[in-house]
C-alpha positions as CSV (number, residue, x, y, z in Angstrom):
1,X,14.8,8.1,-16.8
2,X,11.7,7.7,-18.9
3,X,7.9,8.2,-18.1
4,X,6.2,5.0,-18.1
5,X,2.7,6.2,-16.5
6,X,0.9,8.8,-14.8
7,X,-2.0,9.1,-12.5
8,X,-4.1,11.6,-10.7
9,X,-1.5,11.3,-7.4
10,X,1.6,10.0,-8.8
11,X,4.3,9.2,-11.8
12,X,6.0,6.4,-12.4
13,X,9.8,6.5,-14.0
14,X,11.7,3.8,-15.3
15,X,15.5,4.1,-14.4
16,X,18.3,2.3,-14.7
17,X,20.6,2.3,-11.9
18,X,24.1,3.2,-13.0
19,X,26.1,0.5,-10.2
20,X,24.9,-2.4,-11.6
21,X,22.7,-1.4,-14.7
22,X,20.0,-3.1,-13.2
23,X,16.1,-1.3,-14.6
24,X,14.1,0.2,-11.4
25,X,11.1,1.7,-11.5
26,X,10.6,4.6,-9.7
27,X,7.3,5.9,-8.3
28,X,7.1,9.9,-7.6
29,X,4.1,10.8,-5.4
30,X,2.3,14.1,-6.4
31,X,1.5,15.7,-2.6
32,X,1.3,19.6,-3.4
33,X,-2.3,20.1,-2.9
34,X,-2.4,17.9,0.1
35,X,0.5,18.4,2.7
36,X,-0.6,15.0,4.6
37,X,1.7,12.1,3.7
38,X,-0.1,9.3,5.2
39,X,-1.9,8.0,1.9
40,X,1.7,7.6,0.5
41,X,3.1,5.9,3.2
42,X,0.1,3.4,3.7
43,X,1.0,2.6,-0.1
44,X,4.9,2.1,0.9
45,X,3.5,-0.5,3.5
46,X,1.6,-2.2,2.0
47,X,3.7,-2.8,-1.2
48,X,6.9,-3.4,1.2
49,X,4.2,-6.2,2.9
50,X,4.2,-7.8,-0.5
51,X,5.7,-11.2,-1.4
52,X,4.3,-12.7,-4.6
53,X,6.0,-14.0,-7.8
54,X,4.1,-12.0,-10.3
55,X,4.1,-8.5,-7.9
56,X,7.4,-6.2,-8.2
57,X,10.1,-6.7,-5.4
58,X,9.8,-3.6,-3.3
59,X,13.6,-2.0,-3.1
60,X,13.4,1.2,-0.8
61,X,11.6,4.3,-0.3
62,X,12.9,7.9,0.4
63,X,10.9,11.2,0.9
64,X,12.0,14.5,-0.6
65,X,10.4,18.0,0.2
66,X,11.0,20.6,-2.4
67,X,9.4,23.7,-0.6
């Protein structure tokens, strides 16, 4: 995985997914400061609502605590 931006809230990761070898990128919300996870999962929606030719296929999402 390689670091391919980074924002106030989040980090974005290009990774290459070892199955198939197809290139994913891979968007790491920052939450520490704020333990309410509705922002990110407005964003999930509404990217996952997304159908456009020129706007990334949304994949999955997943959350992980590390507490």
């Amino acid at each position: 995985m390689r670091n391919v931006g980074e924002g106030k809230l989040s980090t974005m990761f290009e990774a290459e997914r070892i199955k198939d070898g197809k290139v994913y990128i891979i968007k790491s919300f920052h939450n520490k400061d704020n333990p309410n996870w509705d922002w990110p999962l407005n964003e999930v929606r509404m990217i996952a609502s997304l159908d456009h030719p020129f706007i990334s296929t949304f994949k999955e999402a997943f959350f992980e605590s590390f507490d």
